[in-house]
Backbone as JSON, one array per atom type, in Angstrom:
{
  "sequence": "XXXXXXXXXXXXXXXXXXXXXXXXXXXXXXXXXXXXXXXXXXXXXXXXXXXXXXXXXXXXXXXXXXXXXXXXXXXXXXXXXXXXXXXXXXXXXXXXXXXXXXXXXXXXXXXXXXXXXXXXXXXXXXXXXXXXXXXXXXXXXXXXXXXXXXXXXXXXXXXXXXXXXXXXXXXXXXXXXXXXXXXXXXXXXXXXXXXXXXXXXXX",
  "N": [[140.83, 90.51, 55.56], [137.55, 89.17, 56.45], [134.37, 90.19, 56.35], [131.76, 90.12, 57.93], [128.55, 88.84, 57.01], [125.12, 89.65, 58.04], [122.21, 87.79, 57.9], [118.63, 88.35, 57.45], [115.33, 87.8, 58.13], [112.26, 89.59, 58.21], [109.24, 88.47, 59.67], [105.72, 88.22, 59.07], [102.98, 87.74, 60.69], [100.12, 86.26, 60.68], [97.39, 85.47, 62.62], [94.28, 83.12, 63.42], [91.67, 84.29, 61.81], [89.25, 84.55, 64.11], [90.12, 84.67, 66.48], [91.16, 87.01, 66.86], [89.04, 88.64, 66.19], [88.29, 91.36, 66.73], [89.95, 92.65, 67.22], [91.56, 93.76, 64.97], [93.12, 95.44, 64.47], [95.95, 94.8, 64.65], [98.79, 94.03, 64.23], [101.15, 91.9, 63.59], [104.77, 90.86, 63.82], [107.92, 89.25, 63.38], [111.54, 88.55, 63.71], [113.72, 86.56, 62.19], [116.83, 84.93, 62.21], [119.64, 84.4, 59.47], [121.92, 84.4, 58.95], [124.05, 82.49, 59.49], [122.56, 80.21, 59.78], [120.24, 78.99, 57.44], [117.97, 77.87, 57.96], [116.75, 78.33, 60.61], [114.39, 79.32, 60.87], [111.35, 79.19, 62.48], [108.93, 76.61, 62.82], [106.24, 77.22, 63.14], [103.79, 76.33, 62.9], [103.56, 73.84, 63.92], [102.75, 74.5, 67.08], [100.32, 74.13, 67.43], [98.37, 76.29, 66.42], [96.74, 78.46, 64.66], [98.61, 79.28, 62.66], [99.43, 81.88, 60.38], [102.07, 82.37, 57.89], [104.37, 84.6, 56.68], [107.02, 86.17, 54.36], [108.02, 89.82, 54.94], [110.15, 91.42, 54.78], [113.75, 91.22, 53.51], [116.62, 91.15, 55.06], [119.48, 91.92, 54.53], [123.24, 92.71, 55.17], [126.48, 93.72, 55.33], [128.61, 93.62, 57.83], [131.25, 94.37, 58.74], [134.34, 93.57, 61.19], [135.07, 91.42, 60.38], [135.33, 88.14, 60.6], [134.08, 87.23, 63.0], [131.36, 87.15, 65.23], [129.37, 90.61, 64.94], [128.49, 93.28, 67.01], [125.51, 93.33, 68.53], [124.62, 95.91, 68.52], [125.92, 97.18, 66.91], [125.03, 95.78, 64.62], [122.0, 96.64, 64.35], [122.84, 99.52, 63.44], [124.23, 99.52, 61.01], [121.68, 98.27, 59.74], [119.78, 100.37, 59.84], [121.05, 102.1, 58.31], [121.26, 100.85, 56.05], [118.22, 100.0, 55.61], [116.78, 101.45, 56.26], [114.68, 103.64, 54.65], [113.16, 101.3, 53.26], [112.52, 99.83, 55.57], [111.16, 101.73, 56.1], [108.83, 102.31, 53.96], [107.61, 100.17, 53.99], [106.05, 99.65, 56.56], [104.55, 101.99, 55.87], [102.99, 101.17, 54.57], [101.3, 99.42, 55.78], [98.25, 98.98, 57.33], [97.41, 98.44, 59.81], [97.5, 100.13, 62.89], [98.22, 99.17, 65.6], [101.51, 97.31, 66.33], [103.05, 94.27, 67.16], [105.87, 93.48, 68.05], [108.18, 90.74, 68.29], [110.88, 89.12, 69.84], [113.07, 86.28, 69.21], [115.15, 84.97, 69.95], [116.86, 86.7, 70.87], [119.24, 87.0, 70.44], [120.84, 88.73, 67.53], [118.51, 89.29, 66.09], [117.08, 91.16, 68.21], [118.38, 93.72, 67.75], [117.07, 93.87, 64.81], [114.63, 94.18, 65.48], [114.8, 96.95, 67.38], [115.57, 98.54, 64.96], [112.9, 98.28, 63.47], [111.11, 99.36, 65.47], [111.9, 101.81, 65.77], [111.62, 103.18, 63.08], [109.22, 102.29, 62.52], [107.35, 103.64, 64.61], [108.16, 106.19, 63.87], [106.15, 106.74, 61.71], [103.52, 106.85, 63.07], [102.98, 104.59, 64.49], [102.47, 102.2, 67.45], [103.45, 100.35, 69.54], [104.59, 97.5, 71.09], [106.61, 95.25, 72.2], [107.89, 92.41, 72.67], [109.95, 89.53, 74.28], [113.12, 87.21, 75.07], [114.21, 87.24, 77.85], [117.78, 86.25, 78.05], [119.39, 83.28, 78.8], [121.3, 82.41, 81.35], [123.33, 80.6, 81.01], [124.38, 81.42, 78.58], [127.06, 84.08, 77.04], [128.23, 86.16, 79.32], [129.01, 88.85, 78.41], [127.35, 88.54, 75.73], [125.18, 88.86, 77.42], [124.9, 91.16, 78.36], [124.77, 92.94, 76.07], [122.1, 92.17, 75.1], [120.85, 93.16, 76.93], [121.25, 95.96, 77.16], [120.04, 96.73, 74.37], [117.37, 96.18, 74.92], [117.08, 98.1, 76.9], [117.15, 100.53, 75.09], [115.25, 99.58, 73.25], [112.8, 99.88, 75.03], [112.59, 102.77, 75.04], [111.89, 103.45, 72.67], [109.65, 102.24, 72.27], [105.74, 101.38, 73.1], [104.54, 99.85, 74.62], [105.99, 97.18, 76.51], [107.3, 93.36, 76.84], [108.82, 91.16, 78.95], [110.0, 88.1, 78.66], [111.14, 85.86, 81.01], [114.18, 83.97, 80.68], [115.19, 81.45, 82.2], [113.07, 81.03, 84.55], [111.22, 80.17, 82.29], [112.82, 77.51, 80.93], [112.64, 76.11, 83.41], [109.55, 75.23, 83.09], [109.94, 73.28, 81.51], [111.23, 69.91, 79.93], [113.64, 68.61, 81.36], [115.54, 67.36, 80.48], [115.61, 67.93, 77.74], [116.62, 68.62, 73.92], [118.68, 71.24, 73.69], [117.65, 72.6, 70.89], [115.19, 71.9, 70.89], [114.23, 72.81, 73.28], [114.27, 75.32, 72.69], [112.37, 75.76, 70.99], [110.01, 75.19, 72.6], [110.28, 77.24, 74.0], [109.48, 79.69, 72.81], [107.24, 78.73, 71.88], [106.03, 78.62, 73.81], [105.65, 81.63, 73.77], [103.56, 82.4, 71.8], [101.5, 81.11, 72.56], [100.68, 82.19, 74.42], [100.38, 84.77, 73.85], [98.41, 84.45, 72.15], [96.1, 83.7, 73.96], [95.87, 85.9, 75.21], [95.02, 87.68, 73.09], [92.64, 85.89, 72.89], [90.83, 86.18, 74.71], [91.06, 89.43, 75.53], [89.09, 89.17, 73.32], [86.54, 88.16, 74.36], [85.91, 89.45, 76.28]],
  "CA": [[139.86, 90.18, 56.61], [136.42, 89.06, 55.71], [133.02, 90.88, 56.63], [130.43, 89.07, 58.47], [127.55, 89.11, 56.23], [124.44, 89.33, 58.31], [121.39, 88.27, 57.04], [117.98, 88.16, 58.25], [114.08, 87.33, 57.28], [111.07, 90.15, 58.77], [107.99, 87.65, 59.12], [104.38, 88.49, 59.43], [102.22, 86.04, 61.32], [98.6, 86.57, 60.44], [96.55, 84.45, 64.06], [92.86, 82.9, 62.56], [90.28, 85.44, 62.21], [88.26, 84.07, 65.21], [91.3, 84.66, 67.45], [91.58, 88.74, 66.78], [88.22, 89.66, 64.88], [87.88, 92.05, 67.75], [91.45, 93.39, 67.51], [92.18, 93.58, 63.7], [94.06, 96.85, 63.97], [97.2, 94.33, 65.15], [100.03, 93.39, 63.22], [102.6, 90.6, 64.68], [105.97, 90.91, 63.11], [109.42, 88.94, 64.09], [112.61, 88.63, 62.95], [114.69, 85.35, 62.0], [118.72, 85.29, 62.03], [119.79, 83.75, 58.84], [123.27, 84.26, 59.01], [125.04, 81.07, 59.69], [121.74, 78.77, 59.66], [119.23, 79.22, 56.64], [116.69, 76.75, 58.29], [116.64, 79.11, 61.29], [112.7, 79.82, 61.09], [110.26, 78.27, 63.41], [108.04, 76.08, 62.1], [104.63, 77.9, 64.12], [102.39, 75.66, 62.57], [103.66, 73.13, 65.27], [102.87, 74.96, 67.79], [98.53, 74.5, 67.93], [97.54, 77.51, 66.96], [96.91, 77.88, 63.02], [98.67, 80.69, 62.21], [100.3, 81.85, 58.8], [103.59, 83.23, 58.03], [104.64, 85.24, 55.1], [108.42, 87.13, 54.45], [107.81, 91.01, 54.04], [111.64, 92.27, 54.34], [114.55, 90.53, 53.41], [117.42, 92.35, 54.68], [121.43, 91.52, 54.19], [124.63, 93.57, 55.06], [128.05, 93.37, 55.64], [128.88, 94.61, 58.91], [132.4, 94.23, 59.16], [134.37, 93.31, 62.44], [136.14, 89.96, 60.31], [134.74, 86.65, 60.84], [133.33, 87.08, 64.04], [129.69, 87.61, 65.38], [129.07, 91.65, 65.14], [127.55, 93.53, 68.12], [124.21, 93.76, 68.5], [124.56, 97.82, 68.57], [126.45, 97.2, 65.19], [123.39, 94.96, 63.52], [121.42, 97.9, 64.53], [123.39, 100.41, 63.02], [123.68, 98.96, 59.76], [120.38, 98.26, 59.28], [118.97, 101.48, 59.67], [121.7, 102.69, 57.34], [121.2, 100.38, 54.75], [117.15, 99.09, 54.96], [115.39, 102.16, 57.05], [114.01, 103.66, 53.7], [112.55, 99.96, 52.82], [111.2, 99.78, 56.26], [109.72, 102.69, 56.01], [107.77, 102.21, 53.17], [106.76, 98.92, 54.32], [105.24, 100.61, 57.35], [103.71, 103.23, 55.17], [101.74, 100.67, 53.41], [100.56, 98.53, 56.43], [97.17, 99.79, 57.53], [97.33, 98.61, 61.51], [98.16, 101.12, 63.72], [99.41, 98.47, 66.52], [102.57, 96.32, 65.58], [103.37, 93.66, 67.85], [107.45, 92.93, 67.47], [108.49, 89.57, 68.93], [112.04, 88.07, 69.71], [112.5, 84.78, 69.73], [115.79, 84.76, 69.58], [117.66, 87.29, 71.91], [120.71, 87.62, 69.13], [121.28, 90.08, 66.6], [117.16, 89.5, 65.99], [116.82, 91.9, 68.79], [118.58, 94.64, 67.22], [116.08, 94.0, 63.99], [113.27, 94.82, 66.11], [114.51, 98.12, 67.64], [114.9, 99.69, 63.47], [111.6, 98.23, 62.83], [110.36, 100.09, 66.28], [111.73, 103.3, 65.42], [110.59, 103.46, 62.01], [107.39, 102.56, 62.52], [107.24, 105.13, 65.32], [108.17, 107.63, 62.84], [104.89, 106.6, 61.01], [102.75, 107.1, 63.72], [102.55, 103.53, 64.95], [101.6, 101.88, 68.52], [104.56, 99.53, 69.44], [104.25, 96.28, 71.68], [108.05, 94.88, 72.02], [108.01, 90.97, 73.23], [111.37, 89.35, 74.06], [113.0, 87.15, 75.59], [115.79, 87.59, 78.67], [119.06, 85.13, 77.56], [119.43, 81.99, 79.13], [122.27, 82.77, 82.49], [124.72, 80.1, 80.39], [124.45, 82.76, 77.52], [128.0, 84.47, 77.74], [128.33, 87.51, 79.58], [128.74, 89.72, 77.15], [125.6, 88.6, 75.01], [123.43, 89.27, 78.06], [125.03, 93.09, 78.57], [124.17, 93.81, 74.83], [120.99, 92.13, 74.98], [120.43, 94.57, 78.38], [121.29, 97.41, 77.03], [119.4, 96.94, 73.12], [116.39, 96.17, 75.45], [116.38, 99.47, 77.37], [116.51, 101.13, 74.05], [113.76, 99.38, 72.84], [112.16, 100.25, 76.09], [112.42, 103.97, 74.65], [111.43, 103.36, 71.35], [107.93, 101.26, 72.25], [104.98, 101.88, 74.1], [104.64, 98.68, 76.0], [107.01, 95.76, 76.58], [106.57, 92.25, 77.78], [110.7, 91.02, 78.55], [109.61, 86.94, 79.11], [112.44, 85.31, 81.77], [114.46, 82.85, 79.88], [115.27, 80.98, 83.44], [112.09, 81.01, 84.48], [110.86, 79.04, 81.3], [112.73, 76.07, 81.27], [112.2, 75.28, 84.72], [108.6, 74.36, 82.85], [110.55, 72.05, 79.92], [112.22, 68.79, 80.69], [115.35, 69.12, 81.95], [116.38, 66.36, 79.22], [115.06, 68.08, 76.34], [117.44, 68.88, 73.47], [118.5, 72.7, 73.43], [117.31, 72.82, 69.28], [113.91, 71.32, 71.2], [114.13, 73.61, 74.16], [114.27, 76.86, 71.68], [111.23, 75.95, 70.47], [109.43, 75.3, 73.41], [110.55, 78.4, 75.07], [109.0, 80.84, 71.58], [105.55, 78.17, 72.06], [105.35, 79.58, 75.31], [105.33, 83.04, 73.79], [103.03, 82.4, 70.93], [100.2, 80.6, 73.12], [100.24, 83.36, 75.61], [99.59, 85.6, 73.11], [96.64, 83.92, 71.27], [95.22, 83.27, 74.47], [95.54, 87.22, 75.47], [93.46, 87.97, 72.44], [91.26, 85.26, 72.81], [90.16, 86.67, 76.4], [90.47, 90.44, 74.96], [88.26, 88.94, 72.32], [85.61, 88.01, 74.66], [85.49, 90.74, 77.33]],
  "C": [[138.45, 90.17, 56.02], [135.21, 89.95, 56.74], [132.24, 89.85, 56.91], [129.32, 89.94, 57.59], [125.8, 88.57, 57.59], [123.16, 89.32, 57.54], [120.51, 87.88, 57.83], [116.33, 88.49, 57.73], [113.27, 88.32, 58.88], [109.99, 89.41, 58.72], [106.81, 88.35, 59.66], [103.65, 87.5, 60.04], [100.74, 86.86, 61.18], [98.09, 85.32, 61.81], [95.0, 84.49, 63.0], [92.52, 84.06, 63.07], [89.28, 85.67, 63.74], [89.02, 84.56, 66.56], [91.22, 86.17, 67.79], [90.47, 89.26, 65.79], [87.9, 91.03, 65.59], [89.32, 93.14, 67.62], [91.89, 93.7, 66.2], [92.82, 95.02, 63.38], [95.31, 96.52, 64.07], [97.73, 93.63, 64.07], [101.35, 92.48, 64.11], [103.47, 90.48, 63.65], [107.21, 90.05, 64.17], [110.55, 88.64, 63.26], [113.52, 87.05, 62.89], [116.13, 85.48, 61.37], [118.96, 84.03, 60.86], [121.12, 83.62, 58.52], [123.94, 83.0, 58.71], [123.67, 79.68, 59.93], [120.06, 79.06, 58.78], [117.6, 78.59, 57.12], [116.13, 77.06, 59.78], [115.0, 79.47, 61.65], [111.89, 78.72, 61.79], [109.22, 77.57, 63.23], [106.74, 76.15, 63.26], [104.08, 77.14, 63.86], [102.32, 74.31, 63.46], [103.09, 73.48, 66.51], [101.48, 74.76, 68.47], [97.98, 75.18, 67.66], [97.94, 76.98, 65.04], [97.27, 79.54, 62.88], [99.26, 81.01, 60.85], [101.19, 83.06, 58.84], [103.79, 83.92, 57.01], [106.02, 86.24, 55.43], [108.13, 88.31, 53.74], [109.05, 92.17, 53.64], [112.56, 90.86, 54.62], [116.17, 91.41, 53.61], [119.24, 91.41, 55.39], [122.45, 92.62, 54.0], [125.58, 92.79, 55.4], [128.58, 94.03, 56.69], [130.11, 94.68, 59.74], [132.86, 93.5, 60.54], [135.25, 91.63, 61.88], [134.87, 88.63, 60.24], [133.91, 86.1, 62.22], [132.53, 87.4, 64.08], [130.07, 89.22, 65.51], [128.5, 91.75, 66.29], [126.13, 93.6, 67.54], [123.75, 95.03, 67.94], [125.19, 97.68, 66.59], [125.44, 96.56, 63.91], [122.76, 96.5, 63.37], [122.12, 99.17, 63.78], [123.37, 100.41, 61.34], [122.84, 98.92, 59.0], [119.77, 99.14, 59.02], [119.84, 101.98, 58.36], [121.41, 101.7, 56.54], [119.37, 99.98, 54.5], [116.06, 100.54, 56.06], [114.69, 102.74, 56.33], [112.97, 102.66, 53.29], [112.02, 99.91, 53.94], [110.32, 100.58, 56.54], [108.51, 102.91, 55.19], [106.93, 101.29, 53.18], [105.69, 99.59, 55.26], [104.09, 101.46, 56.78], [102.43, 102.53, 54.78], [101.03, 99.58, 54.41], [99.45, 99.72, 57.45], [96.73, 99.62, 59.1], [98.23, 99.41, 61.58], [98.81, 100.45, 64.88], [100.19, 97.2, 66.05], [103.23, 95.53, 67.27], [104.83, 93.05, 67.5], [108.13, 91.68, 68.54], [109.69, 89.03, 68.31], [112.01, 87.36, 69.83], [113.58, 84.54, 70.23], [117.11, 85.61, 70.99], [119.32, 87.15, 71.49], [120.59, 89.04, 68.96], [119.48, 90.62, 66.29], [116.97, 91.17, 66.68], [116.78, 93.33, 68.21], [117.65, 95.07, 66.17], [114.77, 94.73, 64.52], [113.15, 96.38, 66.58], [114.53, 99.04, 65.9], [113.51, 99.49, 63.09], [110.8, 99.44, 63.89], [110.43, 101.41, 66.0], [111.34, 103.9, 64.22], [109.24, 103.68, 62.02], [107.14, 103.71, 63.35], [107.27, 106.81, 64.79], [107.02, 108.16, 62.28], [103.73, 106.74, 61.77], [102.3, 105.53, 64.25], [102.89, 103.14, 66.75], [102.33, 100.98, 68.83], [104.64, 98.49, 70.83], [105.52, 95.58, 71.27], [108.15, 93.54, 73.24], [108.92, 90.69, 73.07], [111.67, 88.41, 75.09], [114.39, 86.86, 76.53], [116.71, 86.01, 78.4], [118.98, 84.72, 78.99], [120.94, 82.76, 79.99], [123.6, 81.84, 82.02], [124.73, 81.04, 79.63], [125.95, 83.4, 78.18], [127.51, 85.74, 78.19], [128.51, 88.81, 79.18], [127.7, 89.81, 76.37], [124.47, 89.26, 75.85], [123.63, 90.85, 78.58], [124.45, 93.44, 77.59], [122.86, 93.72, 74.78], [120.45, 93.6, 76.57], [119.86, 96.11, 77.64], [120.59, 97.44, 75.2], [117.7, 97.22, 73.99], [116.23, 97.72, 76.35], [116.53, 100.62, 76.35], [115.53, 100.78, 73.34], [112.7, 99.93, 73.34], [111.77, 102.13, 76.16], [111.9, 104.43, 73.49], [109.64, 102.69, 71.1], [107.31, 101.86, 72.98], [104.4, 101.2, 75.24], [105.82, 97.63, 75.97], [106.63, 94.79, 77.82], [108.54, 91.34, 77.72], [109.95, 89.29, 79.55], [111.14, 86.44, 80.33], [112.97, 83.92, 81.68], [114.29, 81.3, 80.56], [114.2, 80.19, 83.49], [111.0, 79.91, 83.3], [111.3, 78.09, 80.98], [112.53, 75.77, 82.42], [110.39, 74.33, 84.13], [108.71, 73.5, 82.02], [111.32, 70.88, 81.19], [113.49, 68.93, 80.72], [116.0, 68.15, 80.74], [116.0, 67.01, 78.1], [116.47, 68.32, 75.74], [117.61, 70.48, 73.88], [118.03, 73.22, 72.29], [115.58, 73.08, 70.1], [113.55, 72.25, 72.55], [113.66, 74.88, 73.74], [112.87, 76.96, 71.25], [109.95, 76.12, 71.02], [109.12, 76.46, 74.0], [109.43, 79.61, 74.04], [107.22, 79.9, 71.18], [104.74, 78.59, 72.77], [104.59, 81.0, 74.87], [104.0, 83.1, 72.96], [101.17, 82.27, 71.87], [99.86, 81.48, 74.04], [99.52, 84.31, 74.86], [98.28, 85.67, 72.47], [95.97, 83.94, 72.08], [95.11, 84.89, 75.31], [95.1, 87.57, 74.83], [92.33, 87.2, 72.56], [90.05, 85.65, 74.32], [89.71, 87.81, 76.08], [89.08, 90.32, 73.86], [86.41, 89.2, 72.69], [85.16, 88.43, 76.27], [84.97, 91.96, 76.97]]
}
């Protein structure tokens, strides 16, 4: 029986200077599922906003279970056991005190985000957990695990913003692709955000 190999890319998103010169104690981190689609990452720079990306963990296990998708709870498990040393030192060496952790994804991502939350938490960090609720086709099962990763996140952070998947296409075209929908839906999140510092900026 083979081992599902998950793998999966920590990104940094640096927003222009002009955007957060007011806020520069913030760090924006998210996670991309590389598993079964290498090309998986979001090309932000579409999006309007000029932001820049950079990969600061690269992290890959084997998390048994065969050939099928792992739980969520099982990503999570893993991870800490094999990469919570490495994120802790990452942590150690980043000099904001608030870390903004954004799903895009509402997979296995999710799980990525709660080891990054409790690590950093370890370190004395300030935790802001963006996400966003699975799509009501999503099977029934995906949207229990995602439930229940999210109210441990919800113990592990100090704010959370849980977007409503629903809710956001109703503002896409009902014809769009779903590849083209995905992207839309994580544009939404991005522009909200820039435009909540750009207000904090200038209050």
């Amino acid at each position: 029986m083979m081992n599902y190999l998950a793998k999966h890319s920590v990104i940094e998103i640096t927003l222009p200077t002009s955007a957060h010169s007011s806020m520069s104690d913030i760090k924006i981190l998210t996670a991309i599922e590389l598993s079964y689609d290498e090309e998986e990452l979001i090309d932000i720079t579409q999006f309007g906003i000029d932001m820049k990306i950079s990969e600061v963990l690269y992290l890959q296990s084997y998390t048994g279970g065969g050939v099928t998708f792992p739980s969520i709870n099982t990503v999570y498990r893993i991870t800490m056991q094999d990469y919570a040393n490495e994120i802790a030192r990452y942590m150690q060496n980043i000099k904001e005190k608030h870390l903004i952790l954004i799903d895009t994804k509402g997979r296995h991502t999710i799980a990525i985000l709660e080891a990054l939350a409790k690590v950093a938490k370890r370190v004395g960090k300030h935790i802001h957990v963006i996400a966003i609720k699975p799509f009501d086709f999503i099977g029934k099962n995906h949207r229990l695990m995602f439930h229940n990763e999210w109210e441990n996140l919800k113990q592990t952070s100090d704010k959370q913003t849980l977007y409503d998947g629903m809710k956001m296409l109703e503002q896409l075209d009902k014809k769009m692709k779903m590849s083209d929908t995905n992207i839309e839906v994580v544009k939404i999140i991005f522009h909200d955000l820039y435009n909540e510092m750009i207000c904090q900026k200038t209050t």
